[in-house]
SELO-943215 format. One line per field, with one value per residue: residue number from 1; chain; x, y, z of N, C-alpha, C in turn; residue in one letter. Coordinates in steps of 0.05 Angstrom, whole numbers. Example, Ala and Ser with C-alpha at 12.3 -4.5 7.8 and 13.67 -1.06 7.14 Angstrom:
2
nr (1, 2)
kette (A, A)
n.px (264, 257)
n.py (-114, -45)
n.pz (156, 142)
ca.px (246, 273)
ca.py (-90, -21)
ca.pz (156, 143)
c.px (264, 258)
c.py (-66, 1)
c.pz (156, 157)
rest (A, S)
end
This chain:
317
nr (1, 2, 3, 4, 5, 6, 7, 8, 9, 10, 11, 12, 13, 14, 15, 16, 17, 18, 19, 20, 21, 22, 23, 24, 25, 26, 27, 28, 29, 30, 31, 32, 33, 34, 35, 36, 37, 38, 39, 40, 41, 42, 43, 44, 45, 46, 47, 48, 49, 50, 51, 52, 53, 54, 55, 56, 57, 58, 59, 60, 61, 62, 63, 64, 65, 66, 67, 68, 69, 70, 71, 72, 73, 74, 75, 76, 77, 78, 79, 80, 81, 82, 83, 84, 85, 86, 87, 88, 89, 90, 91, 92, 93, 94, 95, 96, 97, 98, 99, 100, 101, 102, 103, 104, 105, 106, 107, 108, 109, 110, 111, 112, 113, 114, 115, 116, 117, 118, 119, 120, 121, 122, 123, 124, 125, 126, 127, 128, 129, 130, 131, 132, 133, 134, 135, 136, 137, 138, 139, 140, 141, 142, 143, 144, 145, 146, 147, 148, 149, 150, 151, 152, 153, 154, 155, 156, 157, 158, 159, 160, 161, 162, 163, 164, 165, 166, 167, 168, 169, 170, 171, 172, 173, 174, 175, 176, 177, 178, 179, 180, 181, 182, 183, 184, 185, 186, 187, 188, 189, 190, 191, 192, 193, 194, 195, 196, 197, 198, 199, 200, 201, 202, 203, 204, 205, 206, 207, 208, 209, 210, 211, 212, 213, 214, 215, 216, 217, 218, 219, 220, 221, 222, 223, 224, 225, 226, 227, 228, 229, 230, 231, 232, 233, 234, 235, 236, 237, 238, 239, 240, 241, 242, 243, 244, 245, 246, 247, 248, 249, 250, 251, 252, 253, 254, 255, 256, 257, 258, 259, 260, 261, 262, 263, 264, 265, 266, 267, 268, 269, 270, 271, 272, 273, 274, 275, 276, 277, 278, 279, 280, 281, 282, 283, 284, 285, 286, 287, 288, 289, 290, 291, 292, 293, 294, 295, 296, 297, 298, 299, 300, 301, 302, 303, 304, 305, 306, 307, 308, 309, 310, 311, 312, 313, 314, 315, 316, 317)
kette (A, A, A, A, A, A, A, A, A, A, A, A, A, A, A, A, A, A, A, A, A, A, A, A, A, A, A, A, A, A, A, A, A, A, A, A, A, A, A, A, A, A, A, A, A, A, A, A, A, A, A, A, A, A, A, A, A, A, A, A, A, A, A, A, A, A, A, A, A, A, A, A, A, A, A, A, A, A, A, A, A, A, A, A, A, A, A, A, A, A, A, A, A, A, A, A, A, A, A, A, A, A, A, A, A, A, A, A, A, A, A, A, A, A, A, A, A, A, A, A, A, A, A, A, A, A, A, A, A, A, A, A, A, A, A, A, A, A, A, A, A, A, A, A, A, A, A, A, A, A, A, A, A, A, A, A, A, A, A, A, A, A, A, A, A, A, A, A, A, A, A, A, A, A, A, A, A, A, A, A, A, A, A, A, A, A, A, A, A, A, A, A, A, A, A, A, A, A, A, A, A, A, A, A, A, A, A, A, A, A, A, A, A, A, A, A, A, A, A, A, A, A, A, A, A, A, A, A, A, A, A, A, A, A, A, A, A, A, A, A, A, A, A, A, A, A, A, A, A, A, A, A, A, A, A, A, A, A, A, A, A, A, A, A, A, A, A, A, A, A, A, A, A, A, A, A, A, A, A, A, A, A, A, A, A, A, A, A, A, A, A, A, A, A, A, A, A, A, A, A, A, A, A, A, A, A, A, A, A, A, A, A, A, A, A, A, A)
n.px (72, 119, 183, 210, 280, 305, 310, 355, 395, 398, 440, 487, 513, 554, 527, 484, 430, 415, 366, 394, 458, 473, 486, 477, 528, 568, 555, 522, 468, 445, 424, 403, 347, 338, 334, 303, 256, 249, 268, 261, 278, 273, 289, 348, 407, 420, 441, 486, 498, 507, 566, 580, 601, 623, 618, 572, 574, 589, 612, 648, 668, 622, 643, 631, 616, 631, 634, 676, 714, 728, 689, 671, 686, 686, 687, 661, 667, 657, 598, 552, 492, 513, 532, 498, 452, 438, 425, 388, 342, 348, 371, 329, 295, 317, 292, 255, 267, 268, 298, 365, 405, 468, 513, 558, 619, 652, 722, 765, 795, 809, 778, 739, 712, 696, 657, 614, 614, 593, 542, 514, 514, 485, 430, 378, 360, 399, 451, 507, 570, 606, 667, 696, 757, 792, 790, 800, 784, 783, 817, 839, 843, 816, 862, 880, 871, 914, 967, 989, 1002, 966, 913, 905, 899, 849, 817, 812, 798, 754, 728, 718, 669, 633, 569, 523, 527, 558, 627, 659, 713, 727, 774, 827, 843, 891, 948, 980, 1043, 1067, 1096, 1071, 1013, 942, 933, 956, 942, 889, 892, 916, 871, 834, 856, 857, 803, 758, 708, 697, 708, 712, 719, 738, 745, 745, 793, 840, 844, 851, 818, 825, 803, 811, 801, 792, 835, 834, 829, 772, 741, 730, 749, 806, 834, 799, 762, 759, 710, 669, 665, 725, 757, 744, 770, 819, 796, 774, 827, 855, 809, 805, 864, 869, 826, 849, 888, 883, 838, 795, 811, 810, 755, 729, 687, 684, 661, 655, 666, 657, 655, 608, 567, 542, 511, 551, 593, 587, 587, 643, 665, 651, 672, 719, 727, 686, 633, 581, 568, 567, 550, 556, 562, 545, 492, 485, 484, 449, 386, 358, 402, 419, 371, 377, 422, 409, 374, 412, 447, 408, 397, 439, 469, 430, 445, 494, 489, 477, 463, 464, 474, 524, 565, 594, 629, 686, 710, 736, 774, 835, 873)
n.py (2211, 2195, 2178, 2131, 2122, 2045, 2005, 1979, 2020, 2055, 2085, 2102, 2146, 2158, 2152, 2174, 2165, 2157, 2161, 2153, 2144, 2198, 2268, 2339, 2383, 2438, 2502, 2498, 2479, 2527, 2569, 2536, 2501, 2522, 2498, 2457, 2473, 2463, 2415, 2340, 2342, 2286, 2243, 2253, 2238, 2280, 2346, 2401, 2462, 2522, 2560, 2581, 2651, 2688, 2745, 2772, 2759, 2796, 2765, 2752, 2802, 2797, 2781, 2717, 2668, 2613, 2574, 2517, 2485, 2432, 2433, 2470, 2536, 2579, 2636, 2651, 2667, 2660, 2679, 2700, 2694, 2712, 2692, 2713, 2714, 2671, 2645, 2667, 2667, 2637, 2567, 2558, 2531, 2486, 2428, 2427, 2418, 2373, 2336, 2311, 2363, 2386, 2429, 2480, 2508, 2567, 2597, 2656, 2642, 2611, 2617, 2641, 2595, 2562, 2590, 2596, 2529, 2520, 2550, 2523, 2470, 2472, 2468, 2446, 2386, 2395, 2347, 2340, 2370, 2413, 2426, 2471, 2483, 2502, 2542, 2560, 2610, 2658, 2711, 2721, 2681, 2619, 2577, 2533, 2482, 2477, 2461, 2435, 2432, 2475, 2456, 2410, 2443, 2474, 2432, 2400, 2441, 2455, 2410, 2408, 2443, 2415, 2382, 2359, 2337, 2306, 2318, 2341, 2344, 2388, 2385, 2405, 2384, 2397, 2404, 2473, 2491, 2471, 2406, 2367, 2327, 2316, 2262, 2262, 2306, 2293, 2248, 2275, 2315, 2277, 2247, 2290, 2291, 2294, 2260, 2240, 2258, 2306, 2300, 2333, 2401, 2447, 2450, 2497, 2542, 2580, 2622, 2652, 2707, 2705, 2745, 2795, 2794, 2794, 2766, 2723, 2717, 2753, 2756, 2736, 2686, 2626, 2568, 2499, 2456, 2394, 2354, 2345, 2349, 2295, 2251, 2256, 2268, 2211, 2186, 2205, 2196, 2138, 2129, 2160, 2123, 2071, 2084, 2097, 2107, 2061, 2027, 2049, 2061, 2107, 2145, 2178, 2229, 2238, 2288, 2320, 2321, 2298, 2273, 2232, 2174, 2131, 2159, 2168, 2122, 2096, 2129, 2102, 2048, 2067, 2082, 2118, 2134, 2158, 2205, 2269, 2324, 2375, 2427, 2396, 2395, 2447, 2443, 2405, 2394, 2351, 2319, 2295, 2259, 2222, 2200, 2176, 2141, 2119, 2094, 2057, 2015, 1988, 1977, 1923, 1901, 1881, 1851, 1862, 1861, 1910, 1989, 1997, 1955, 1947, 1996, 2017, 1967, 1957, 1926, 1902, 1861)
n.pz (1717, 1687, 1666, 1714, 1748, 1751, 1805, 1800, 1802, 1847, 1890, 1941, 1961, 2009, 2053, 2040, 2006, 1944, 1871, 1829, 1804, 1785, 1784, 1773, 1757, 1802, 1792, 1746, 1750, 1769, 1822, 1863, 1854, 1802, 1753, 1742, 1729, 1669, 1671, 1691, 1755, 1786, 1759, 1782, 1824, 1850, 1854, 1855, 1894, 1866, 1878, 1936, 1962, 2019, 2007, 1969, 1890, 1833, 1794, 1729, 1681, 1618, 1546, 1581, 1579, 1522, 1470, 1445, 1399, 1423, 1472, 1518, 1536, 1600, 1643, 1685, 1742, 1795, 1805, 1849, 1900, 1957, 2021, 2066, 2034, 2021, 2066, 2080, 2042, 2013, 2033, 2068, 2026, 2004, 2023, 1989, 1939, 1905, 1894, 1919, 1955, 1945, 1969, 1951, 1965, 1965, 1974, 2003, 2040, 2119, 2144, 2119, 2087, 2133, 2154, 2120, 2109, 2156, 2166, 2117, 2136, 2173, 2153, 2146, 2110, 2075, 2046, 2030, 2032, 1998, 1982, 1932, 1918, 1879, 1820, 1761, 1733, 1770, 1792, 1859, 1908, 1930, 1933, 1954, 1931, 1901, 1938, 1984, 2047, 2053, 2040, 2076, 2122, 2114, 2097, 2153, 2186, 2171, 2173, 2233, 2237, 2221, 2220, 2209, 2156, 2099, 2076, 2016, 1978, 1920, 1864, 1824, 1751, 1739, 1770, 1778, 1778, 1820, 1851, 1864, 1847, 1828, 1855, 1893, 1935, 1930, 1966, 2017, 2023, 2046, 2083, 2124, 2137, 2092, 2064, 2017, 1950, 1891, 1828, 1757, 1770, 1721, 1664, 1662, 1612, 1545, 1498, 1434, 1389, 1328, 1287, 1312, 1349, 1402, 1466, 1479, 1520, 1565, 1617, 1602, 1607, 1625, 1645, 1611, 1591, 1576, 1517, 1508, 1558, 1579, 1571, 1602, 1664, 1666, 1674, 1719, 1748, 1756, 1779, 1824, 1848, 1838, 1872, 1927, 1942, 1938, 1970, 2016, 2020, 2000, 1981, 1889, 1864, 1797, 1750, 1688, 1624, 1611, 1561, 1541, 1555, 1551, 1570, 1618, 1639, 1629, 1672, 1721, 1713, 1725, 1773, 1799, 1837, 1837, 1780, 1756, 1714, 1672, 1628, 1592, 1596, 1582, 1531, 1515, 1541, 1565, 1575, 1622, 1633, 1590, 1602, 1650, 1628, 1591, 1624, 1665, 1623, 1607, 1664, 1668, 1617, 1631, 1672, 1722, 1792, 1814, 1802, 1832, 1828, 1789, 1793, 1791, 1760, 1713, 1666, 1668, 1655)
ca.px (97, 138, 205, 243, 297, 287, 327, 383, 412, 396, 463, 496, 543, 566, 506, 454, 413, 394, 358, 415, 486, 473, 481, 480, 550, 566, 555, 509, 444, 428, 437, 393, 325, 319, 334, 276, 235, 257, 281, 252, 290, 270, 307, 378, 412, 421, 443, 496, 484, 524, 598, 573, 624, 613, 596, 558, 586, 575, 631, 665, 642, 621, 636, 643, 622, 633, 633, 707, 705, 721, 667, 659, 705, 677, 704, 631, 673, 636, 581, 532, 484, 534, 524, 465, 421, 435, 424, 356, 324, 351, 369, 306, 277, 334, 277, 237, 276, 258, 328, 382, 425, 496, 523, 581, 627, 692, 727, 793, 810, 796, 755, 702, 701, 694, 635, 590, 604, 575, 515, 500, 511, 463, 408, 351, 362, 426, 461, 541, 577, 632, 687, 709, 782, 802, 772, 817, 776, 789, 835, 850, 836, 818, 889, 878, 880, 947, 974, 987, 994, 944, 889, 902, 890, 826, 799, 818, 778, 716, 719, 707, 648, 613, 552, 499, 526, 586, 637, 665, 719, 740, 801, 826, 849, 921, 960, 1000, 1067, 1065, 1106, 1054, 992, 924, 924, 979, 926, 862, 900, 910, 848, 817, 870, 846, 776, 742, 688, 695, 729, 701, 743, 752, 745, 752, 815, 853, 845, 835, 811, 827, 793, 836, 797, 802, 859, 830, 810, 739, 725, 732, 774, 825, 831, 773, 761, 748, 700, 665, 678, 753, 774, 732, 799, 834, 792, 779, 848, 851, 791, 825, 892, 863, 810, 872, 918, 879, 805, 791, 824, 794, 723, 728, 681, 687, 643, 669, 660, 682, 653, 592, 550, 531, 518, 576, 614, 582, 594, 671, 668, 642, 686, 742, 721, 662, 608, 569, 579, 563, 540, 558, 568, 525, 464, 485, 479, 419, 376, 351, 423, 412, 349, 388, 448, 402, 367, 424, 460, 399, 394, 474, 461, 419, 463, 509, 475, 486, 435, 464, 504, 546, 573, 609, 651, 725, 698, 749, 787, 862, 891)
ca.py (2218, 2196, 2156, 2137, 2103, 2023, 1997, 1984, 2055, 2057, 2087, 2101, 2165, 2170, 2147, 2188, 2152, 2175, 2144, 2141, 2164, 2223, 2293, 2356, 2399, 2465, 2525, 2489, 2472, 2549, 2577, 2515, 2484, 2529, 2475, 2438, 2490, 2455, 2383, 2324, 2332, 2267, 2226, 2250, 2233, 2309, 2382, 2417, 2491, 2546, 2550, 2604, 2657, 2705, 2763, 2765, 2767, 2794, 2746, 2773, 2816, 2794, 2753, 2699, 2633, 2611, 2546, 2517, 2443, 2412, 2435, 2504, 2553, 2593, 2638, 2656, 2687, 2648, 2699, 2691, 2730, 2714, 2684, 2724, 2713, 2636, 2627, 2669, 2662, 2604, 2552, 2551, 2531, 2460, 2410, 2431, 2413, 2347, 2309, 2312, 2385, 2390, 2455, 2482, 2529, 2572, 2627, 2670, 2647, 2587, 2632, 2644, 2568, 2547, 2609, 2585, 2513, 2516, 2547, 2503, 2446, 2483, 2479, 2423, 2381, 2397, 2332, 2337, 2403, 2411, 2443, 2482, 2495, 2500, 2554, 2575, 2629, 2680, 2728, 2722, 2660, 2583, 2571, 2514, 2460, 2475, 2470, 2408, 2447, 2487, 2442, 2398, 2457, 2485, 2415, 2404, 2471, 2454, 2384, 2420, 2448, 2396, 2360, 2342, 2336, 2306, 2342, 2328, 2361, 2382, 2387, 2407, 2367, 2406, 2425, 2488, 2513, 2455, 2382, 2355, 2309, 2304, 2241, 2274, 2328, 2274, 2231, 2304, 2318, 2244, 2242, 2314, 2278, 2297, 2246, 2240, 2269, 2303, 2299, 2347, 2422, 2457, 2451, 2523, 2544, 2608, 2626, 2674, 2709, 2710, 2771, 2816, 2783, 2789, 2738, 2711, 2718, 2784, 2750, 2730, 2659, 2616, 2543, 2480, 2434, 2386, 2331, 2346, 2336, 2275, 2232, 2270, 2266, 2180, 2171, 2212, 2176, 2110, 2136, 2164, 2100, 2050, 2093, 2099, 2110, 2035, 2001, 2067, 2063, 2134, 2149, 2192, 2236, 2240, 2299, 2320, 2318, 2277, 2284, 2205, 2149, 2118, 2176, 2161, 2088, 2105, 2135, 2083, 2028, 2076, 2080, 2133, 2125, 2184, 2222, 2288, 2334, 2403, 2432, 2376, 2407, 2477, 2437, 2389, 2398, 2327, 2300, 2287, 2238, 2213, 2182, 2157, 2118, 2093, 2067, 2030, 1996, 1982, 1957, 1900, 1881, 1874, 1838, 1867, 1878, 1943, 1994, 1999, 1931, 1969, 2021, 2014, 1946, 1959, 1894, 1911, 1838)
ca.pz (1730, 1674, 1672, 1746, 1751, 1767, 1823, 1792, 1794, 1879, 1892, 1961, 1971, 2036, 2067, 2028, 1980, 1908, 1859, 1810, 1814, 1766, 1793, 1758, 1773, 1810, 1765, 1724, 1762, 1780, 1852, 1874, 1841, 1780, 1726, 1751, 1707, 1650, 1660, 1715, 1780, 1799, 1756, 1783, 1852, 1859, 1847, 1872, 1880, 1858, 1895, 1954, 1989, 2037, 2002, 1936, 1876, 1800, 1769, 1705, 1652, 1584, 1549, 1600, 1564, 1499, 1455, 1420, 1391, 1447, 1492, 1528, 1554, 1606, 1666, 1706, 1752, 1816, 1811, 1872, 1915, 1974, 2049, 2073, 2013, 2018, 2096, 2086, 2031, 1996, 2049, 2074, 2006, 2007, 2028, 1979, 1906, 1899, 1900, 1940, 1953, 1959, 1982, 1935, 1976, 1962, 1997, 1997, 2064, 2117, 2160, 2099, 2084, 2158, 2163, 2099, 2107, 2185, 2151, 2103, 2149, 2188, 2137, 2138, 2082, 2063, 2049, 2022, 2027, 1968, 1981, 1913, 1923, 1855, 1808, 1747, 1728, 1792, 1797, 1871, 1928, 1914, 1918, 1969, 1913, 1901, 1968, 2005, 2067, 2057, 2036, 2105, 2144, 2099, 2104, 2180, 2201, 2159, 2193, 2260, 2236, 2208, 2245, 2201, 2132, 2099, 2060, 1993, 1962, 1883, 1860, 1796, 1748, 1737, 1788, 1763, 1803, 1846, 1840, 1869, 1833, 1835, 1872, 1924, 1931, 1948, 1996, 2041, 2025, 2056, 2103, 2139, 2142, 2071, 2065, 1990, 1926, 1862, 1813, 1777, 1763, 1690, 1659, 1652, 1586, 1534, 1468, 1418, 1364, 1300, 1271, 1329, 1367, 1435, 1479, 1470, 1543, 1586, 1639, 1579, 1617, 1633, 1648, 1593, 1605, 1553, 1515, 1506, 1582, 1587, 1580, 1623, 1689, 1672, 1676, 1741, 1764, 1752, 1790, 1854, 1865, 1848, 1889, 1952, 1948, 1932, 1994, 2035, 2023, 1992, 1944, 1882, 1846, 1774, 1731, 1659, 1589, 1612, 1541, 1537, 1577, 1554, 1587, 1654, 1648, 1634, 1697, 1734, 1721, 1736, 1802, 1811, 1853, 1828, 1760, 1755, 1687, 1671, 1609, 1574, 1598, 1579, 1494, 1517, 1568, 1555, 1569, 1647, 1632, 1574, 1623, 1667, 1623, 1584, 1655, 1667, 1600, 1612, 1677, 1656, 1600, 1648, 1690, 1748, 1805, 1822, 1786, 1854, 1821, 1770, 1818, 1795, 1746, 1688, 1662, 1671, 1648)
c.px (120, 163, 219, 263, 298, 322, 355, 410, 413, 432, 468, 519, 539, 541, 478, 444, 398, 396, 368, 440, 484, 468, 488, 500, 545, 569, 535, 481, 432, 447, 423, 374, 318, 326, 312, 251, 236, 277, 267, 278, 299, 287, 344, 375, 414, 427, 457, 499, 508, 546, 582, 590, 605, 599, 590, 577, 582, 585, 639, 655, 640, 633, 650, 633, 619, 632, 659, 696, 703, 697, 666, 686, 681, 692, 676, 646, 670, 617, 556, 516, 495, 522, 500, 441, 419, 427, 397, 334, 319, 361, 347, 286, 291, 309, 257, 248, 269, 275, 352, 398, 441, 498, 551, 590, 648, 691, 764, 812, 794, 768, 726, 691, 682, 660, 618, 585, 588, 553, 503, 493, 487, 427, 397, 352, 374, 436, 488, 542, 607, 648, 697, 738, 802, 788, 789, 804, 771, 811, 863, 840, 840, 844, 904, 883, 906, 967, 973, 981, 965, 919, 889, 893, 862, 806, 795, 796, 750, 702, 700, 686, 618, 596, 532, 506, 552, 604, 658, 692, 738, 759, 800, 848, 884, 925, 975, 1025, 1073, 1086, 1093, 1029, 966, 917, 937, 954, 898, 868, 894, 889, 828, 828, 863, 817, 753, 731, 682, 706, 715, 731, 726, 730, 742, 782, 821, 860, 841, 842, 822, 819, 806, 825, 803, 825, 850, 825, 791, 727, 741, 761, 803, 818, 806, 782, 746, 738, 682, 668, 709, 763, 764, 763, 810, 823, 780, 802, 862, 836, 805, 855, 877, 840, 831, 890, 910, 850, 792, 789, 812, 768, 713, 712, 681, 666, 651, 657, 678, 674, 631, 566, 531, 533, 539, 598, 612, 598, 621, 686, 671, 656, 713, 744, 699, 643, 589, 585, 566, 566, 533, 553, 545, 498, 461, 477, 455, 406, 366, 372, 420, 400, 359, 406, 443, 392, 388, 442, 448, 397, 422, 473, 451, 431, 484, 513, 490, 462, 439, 480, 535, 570, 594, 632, 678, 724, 719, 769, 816, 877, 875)
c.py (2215, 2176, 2157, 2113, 2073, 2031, 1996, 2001, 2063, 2067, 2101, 2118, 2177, 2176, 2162, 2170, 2163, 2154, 2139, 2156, 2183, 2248, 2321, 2377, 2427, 2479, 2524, 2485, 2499, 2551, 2555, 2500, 2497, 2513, 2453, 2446, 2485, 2421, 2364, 2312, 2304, 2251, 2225, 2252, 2253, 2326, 2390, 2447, 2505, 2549, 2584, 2619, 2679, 2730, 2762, 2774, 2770, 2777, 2781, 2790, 2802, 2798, 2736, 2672, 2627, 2575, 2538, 2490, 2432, 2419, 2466, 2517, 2574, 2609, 2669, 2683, 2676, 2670, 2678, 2703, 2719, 2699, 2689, 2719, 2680, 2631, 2644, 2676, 2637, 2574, 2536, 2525, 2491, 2433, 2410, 2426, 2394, 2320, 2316, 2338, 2384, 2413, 2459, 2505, 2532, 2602, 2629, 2659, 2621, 2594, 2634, 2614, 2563, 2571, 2594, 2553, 2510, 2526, 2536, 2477, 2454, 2474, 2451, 2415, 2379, 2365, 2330, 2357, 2394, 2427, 2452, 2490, 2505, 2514, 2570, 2597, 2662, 2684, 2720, 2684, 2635, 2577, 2549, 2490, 2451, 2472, 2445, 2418, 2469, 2481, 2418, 2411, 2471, 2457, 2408, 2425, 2466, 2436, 2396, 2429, 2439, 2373, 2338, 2328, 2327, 2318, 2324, 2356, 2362, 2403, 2390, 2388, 2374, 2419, 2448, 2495, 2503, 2425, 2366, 2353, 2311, 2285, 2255, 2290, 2315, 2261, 2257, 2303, 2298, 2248, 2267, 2320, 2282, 2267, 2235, 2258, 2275, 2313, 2299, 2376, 2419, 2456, 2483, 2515, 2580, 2606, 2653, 2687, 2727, 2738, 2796, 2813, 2790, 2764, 2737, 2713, 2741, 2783, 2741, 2694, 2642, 2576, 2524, 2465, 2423, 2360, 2324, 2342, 2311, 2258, 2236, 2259, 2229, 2174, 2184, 2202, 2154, 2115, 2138, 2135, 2076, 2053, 2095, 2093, 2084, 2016, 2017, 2073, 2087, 2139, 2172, 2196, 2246, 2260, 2314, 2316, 2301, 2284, 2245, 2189, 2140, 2137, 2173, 2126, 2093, 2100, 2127, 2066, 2042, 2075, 2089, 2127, 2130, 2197, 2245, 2312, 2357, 2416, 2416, 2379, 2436, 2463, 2421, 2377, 2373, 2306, 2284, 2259, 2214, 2181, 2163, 2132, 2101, 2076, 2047, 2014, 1979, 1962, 1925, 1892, 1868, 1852, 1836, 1873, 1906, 1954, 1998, 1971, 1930, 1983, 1999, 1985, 1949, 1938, 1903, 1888, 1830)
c.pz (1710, 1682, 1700, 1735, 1764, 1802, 1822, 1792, 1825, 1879, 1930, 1964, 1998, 2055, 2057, 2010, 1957, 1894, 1832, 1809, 1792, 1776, 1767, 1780, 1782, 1788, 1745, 1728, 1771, 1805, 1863, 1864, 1814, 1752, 1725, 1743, 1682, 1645, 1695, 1734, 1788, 1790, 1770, 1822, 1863, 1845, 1874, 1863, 1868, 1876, 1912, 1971, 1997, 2034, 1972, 1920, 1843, 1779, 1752, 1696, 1638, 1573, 1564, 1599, 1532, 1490, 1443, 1422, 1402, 1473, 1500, 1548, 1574, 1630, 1680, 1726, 1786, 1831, 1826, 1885, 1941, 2002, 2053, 2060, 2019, 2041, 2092, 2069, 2011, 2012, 2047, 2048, 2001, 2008, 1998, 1941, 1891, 1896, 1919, 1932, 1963, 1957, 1969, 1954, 1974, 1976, 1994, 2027, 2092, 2134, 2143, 2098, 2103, 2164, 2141, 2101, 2137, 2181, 2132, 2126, 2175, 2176, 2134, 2125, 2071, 2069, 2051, 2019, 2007, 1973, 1958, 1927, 1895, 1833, 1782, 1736, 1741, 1794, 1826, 1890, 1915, 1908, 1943, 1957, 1910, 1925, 1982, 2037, 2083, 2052, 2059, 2130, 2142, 2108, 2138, 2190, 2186, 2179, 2218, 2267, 2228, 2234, 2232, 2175, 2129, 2077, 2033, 1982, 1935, 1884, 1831, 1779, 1743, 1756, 1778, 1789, 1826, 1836, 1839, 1850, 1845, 1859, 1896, 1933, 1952, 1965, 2016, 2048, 2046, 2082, 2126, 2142, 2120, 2070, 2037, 1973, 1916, 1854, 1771, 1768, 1735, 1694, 1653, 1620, 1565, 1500, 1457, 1396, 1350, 1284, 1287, 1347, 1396, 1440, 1477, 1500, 1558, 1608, 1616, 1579, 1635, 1639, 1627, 1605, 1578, 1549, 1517, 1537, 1592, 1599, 1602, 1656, 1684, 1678, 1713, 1757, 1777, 1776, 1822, 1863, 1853, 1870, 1917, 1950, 1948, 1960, 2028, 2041, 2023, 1963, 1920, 1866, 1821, 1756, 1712, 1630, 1591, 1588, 1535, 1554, 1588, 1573, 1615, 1655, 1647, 1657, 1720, 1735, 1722, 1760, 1818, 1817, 1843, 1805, 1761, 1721, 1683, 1645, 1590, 1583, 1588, 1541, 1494, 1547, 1577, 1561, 1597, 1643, 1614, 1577, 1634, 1661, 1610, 1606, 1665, 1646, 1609, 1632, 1676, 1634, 1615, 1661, 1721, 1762, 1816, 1812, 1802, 1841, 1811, 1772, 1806, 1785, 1714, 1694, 1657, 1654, 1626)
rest (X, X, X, X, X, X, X, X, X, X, X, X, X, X, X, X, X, X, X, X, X, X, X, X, X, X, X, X, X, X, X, X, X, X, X, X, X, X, X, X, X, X, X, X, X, X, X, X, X, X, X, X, X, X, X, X, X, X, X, X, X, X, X, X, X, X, X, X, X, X, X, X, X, X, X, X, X, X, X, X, X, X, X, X, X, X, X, X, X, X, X, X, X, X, X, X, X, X, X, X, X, X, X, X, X, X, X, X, X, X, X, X, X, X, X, X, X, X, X, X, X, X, X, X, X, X, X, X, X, X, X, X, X, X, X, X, X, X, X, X, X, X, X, X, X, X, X, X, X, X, X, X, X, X, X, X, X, X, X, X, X, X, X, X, X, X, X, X, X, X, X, X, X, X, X, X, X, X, X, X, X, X, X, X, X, X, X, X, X, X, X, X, X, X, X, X, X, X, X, X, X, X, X, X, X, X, X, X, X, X, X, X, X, X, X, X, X, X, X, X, X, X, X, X, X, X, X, X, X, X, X, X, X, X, X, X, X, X, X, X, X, X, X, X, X, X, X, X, X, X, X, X, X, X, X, X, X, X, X, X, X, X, X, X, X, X, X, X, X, X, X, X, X, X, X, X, X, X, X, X, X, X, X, X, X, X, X, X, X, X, X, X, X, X, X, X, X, X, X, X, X, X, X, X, X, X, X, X, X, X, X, X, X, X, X, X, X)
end
């Protein structure tokens, strides 16, 4: 069977149980189990699928991911094969992955949300539904993030539809065109009954290539993710579980540049419950198993009996 995770790593989001807070992010795990053709499921607490709207979609053209120093630009596009394909031929399949499935879902409007997340929450197995609201790489919608108003009434109407599963939703880590913060952003969010935070998105970003002067990616503008925003979403971490999530019993799933342990651990005594690993599987497929084991080594230096111990554990004085 190969390496599990000991005990130590038992983690607890929002009443689900995985056998270490290590998930692999939206966009990055496939449309649902196909990374599990190439790396052991088992070790991680989950996989969240592919962000799902209503009707399918091809994403961008080419080229639509690339490599810069700090990590990866990409702008996918949130290509999908849309509602219908997911409620009947991939749903069904949820039980069957081998770790826990969250349900990634975005939409132009609150009617699409409130339609895909009542079918996921529909679906056997399904654990945490994700609200994407935040997608700098689309043209039009996802413009719920930004929006105090409008992300109380997006979350509000999902609420309504939720029975079996609980809902989580990511935010990006820049607000643009707004006064409003991050943290301003997750309180709403909590406060209009979200069940948990990820935190965050890709940072808006774009490349240029100096010989031909175009952009490097089709859409011009795409989303960073990597080692280079790592900082960025700890110190965000850190802000929204001092600023509320702490004293609320809100937990966060932290993603962002996760290429080493140490980057999970970071995470962890910022405040996150659960880390999450995008991009760092797109350079080593190997990095997942990597995390897990170095959190449990960590763990036990620690000496902690659980890494829950940890959560929001950074020495301030």
């Amino acid at each position: 069977m190969g390496y599990r995770p000991s005990e130590r790593l038992t983690t607890d989001l929002c009443g689900v149980g995985m056998v270490s807070p290590v998930v692999l992010a939206s966009g990055t795990a496939g449309v649902l189990g196909e990374m599990g053709d190439v790396m052991d499921l088992g070790v991680l607490g989950g996989i969240v699928t592919k962000s799902i709207t209503r009707e399918a979609r091809e994403g961008n053209g080419f080229p639509r991911i690339t490599w810069t120093r700090g990590g990866m630009l990409n702008a996918i596009g949130l290509a999908n094969p849309g509602l219908d394909v997911w409620r009947d031929e991939i749903g069904p399949r949820v039980g069957g992955v081998g770790t826990n499935v969250f349900g990634s879902v975005a939409g132009d409007s609150v009617n699409e949300y409130v339609e895909i997340a009542s079918a996921m929450d529909a679906v056997e197995g399904m654990k945490i539904i994700e609200l994407n609201v935040s997608c700098p790489n689309v043209h039009s919608g996802l413009e719920f993030g930004a929006d105090l108003g409008a992300l109380k009434e997006l979350v509000s109407a999902v609420v309504g539809v939720m029975g079996n599963t609980k809902m989580f939703v990511k935010l990006s880590p820049i607000v643009v065109g707004t006064p409003h913060s991050v943290v301003d952003l997750a309180k709403v969010a909590v406060d209009a009954g979200a069940d948990g935070l990820t935190l965050c998105n890709t940072l808006p970003a774009m490349g240029i290539d100096v010989a031909t002067r175009r952009p490097v990616l089709s859409n011009v503008t795409g989303g960073m993710s990597g080692p280079a925003v790592h900082p960025i979403v700890v110190r965000l971490v850190h802000l929204v579980y001092r600023g509320f999530a702490r004293d609320a019993g809100v937990p966060i799933v932290a993603v962002g540049g996760v290429t080493r342990w140490e980057d999970a651990a970071e995470f962890i005594l910022a405040g996150a419950t659960a880390v999450g690993i995008g991009a760092g599987s797109f350079a080593d497929l190997r990095v997942a198993k990597k995390v897990v084991k170095g959190l449990d080594r960590w763990c036990l230096k620690q000496g902690v009996g659980g890494i829950g111990e940890l959560v929001g554990g950074v020495e301030l004085d």
